[in-house]
N, C-alpha and C positions, 0 to 999 in steps of 0.2 A: 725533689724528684720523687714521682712516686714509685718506679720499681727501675730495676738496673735497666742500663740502658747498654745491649750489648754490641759492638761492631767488629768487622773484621779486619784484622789490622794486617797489611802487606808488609811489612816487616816481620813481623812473629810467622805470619803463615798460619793465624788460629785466630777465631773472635775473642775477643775480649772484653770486660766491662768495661766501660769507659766511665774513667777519673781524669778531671780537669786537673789543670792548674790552679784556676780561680774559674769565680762563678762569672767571666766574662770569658765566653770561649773564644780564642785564637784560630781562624781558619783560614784559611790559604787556598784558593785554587788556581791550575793554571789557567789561564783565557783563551780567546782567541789570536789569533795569528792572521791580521787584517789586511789579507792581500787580495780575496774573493767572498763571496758568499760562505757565509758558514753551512754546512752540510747538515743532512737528519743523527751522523751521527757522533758531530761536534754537540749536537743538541740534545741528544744521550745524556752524556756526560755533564751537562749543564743541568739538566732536570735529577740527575743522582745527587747535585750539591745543593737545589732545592727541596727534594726529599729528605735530607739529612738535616739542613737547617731548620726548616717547619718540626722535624723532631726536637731538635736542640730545643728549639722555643717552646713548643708544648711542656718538654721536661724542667723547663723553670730555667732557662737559662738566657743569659743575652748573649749575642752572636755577634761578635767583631769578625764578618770577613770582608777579606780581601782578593781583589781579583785580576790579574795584570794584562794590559794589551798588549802585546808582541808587536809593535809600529816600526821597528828596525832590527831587519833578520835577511836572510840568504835571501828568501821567498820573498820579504816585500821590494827590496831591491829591486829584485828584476821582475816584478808585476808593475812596477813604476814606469819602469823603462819602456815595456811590453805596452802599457797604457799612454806612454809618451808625458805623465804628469807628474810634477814634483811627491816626493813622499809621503811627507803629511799631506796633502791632498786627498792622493788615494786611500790610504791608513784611515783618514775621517773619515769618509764613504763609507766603508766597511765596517767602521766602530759604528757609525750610525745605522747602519742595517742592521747589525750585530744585535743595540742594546732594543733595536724595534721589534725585532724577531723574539729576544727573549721577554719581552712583556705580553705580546702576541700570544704566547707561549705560559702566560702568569704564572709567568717565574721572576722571585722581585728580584730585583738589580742589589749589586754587593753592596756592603755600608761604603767600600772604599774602592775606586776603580781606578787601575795606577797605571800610566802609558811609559815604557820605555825608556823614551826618549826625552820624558821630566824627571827621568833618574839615575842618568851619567852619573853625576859626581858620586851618587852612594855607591855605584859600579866601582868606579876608579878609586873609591876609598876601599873597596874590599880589596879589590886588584892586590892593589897596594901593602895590605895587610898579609895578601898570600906570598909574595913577594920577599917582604922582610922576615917571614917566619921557615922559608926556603921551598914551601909546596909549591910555587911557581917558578920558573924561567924564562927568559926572554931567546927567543928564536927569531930567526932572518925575518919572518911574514909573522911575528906575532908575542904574544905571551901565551903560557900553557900553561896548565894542572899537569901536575907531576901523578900518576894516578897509582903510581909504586908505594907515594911516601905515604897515602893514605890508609888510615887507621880503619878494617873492615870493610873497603872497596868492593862494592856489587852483593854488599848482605840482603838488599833490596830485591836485587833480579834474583838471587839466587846463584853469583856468578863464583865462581873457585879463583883462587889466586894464581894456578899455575896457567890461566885463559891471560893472563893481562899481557896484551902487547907494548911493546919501547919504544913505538912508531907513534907519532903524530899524526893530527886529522884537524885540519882546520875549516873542514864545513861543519854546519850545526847538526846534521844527521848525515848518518854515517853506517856502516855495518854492523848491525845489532851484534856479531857473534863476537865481535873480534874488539874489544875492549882498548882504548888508546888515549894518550894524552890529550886535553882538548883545550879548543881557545877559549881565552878569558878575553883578549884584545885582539881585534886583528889589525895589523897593518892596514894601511890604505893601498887598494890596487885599481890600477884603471878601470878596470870591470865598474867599482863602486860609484863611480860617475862625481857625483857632489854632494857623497852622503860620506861624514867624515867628521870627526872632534878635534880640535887642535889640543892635547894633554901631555901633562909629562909623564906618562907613559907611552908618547910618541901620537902621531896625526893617524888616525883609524877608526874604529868603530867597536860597541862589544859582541863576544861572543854570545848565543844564544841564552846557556847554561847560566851564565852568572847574571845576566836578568831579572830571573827570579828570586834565586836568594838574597839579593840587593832590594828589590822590592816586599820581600817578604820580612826580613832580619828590621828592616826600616822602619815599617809599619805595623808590625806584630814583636820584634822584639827577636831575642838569641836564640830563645824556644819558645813552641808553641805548641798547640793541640792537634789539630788536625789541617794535614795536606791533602787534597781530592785531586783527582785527574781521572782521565781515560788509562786502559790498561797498555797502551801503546806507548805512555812516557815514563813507564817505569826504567827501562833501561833504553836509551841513556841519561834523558833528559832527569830524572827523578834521583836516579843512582849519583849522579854527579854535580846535581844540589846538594845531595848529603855533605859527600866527597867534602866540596869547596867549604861549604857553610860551617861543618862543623873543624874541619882545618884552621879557617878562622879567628872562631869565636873559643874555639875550645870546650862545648858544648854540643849535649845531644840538640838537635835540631829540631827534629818531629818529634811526637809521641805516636801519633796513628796513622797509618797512611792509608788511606781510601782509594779502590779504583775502580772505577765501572769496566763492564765487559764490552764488547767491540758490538757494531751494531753489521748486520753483512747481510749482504746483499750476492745472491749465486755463488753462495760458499765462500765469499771476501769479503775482510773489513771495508767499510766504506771507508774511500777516502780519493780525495783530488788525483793522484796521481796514478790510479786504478783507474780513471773516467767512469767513475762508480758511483757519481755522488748525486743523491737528490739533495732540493731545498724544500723550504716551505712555502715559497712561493711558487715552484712548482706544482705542491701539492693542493695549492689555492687555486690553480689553474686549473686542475682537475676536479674543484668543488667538496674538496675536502678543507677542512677549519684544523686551525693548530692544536686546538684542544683533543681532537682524534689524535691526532701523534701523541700528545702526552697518556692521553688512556691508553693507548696501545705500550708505551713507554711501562706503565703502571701492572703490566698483565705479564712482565718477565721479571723477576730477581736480578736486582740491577749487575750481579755478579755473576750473572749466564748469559753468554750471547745471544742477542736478541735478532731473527732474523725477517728482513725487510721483504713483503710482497706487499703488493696492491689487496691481495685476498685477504692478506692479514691487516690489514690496515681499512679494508670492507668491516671486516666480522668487528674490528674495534670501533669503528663509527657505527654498526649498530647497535651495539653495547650500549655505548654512550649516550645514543639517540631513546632508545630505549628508558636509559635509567633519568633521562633529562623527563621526557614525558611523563613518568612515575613520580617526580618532584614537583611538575607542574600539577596533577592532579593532585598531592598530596595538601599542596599550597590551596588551591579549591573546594575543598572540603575539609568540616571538622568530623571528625569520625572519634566517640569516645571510644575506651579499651584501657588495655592492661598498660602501667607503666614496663617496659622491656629493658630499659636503657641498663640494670644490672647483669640481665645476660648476656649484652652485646659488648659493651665499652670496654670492660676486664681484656675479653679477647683481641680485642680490636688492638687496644695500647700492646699486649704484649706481641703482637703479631710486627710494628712498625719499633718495637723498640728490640726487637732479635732480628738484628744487622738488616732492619730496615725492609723487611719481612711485605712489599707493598701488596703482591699479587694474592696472598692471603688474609692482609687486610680489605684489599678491596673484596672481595667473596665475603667476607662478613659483613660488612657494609649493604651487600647485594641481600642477603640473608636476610638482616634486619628492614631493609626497606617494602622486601616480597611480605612481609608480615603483618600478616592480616587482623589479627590481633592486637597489634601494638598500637596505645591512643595515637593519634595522626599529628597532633601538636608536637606531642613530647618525641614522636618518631623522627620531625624535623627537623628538629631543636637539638637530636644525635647525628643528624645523617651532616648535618651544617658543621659540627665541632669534630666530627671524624673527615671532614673536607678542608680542615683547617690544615690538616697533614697532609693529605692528598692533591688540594688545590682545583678541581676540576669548577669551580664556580658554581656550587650545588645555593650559594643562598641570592647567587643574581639570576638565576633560572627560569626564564620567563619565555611565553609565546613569543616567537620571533617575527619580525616585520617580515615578510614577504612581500613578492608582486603578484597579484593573480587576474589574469584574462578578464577581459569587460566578459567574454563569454560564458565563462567562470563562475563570474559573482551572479551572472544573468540566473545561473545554475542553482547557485547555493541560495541564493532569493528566492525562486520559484519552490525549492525544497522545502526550504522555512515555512512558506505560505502555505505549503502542503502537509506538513507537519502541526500546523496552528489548525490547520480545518480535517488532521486527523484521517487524512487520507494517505495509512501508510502500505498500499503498493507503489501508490505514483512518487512517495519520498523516497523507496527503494528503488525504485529504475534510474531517480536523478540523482541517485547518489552513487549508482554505478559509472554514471553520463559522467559524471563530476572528476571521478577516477581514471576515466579514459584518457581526461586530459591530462593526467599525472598528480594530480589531487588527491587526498581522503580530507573525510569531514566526520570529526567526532563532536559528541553531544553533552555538555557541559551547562552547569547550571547557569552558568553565566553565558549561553550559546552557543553558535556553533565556531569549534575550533580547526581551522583550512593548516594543511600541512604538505608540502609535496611530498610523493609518495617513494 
């Protein structure tokens, strides 16, 4: 690695250099929960765990993550019901928009994608293990975490021992303030229709929480490097990973835990149950591209709330549009000049390796591309390898196919012709005519290039 690589760790409450295990790093995040559309700011939080990995790999590292589908929970249940179709049914649907959205979005897919409901038995074997070691009990409607006998309970949220309540809570979320024993199993009840396990730990279903650490312990091992989420699953969902996991196994769990800030929309996080939530395919509807959302994504500290307007999501499609343009001409012409790439790149690395620093990377980026001076070859050949982190597509950056009006081209022909024989009042009034219809026409050595405006 070439300089330390620092993040902020939600356990400690401070950044810290980050030290692996081994030179294969362990990552873990939570996924989706596959009962609707994922939201702009489920997708947040996905693009913070592709910022951190495109770092991982620049710093010399290989990246083992993992990433779980939530396909049986409170919420897909009764979206099933609600939709009238069996579970995996709907659960697929959503896994496949899901993983469409985030390529949409080029953001790569995990090394490992692990659904739920192909991970019963490692559930029932943890279960199991909390069980005979006494951190669980069996109740009328369920099995529980005992969340008393746990060893540092809620050091995650920040939570005090004398908040812990003796009451039980057998939905998967619950009241954030009020801390309680949670389900590992639950019982079968009417409600659950024909979603059920026959085990001996009795005919039901798992609990939310123990989920992931079943999926994670599985596939990554008793400890690992780093856990990512949204800042909303810190408590309960995150706090009581620990809880279960390290009860267990008898070991630390995490080392780092990562969480992006809440994405909001009129002062509120976005989310489903707020009726607050955009998609992306809304915002396709609207004629904006997902790669705008990621630049807009890329202009906040993934650790400060980012908040959602149309105006702000303007001003970052023309950012974008802009910097796309400046890559296409760059690509079009060689222009000698000074090698820069030592005054940029230093800054750049250390901007994305101090806890992932993106919105000051990207201004360097911006810096070095306005640079007038810098040779045009080797300016690309930086702006491509500092995109490598970033991801915006800066080396598939090409004139895009359009449609444009027979009356249009009738426009931009007659211009040409008027521009060859040198007659440039008449190529300036049809290159206004040209604009009216919602067109510009710039001039390129290789022609002219149509753009709507």
């Amino acid at each position: 690695m070439k300089e330390k690589l620092l993040l902020y760790n939600t356990l400690t409450k401070k950044k810290e250099v980050f030290k692996p295990l081994r030179k294969q790093i362990g990552m873990y995040s939570c996924g989706p929960t596959v009962y609707w559309y994922q939201h702009l700011g489920n997708f947040r939080t996905m693009l913070l765990n592709d910022f951190l990995k495109r770092t991982l790999i620049h710093a010399g590292y290989t990246v083992k993550h993992v990433m779980n589908i939530t396909d049986v929970d409170d919420k897909t249940i009764k979206a099933s019901q609600k939709e009238g179709i069996p579970l995996s049914q709907l659960t697929r649907k959503y896994e496949d928009l899901f993983l469409a959205d985030l390529s949409s979005l080029n953001i790569a897919h995990p090394t490992i994608l692990v659904r739920a409901t192909d991970s019963i038995s490692d559930m029932i074997a943890l279960i199991q293990s909390l069980l005979k070691k006494k951190y669980a009990y069996k109740a009328s409607d369920g099995i529980y975490f005992s969340i008393a006998k746990a060893k540092n309970y809620g050091q995650l949220a920040g939570l005090k021992k004398s908040k812990i309540n003796k009451a039980r809570i057998r939905a998967d979320e619950y009241n954030k303030s009020q801390p309680q024993d949670f389900a590992l199993w639950k019982f079968h009840i009417p409600a659950d229709g024909p979603v059920f396990w026959e085990t001996n730990l009795g005919k039901g279903r798992p609990g939310w929480h123990i989920e992931c650490s079943a999926m994670a312990i599985k596939n990554l091992g008793k400890r690992f490097d780093i856990h990512t989420g949204g800042q909303d699953l810190i408590f309960p969902h995150h706090t009581n990973e620990i809880a279960q996991s390290e009860a267990a196994t008898g070991e630390k769990f995490v080392n780092y835990w990562v969480h992006g800030a809440f994405l909001t929309m009129k002062e509120e996080k976005m989310s489903k149950s707020k009726g607050n939530i955009l998609t992306l395919y809304e915002l396709k509807k609207e004629g904006y591209e997902p790669v705008h959302y990621r630049y807009l994504c890329l202009m906040t500290h993934y650790r400060k709330p980012l908040h959602f307007s149309f105006e702000n999501l303007d001003a970052a499609k023309r950012a974008y549009e802009k910097l796309k343009r400046k890559i296409i001409k760059l690509k079009e012409r060689q222009l000698k000049g000074s090698d820069k790439q030592a005054e940029y790149e230093p800054a750049f690395h250390s901007a994305m390796y101090d806890d992932l620093n993106a919105p000051k990377a990207l201004q360097i980026l911006l810096k070095a591309l306005e640079d007038d001076t810098f040779d045009t070859r080797k300016k690309l050949i930086l702006m491509e390898h500092f995109d490598a982190l970033l991801g915006l597509g800066i080396k598939d950056m090409c004139e895009s196919s359009i449609t444009i009006p027979k009356e249009v081209r009738e426009l931009i022909e007659a211009r040409e012709q008027a521009r060859g024989d040198k007659r440039w009042p008449e190529a300036d009034i049809l290159r206004e005519r040209i604009r009216e219809h919602g067109f510009t026409v710039q001039d390129t050595p290789n022609g002219a290039r149509v753009e709507r405006v």
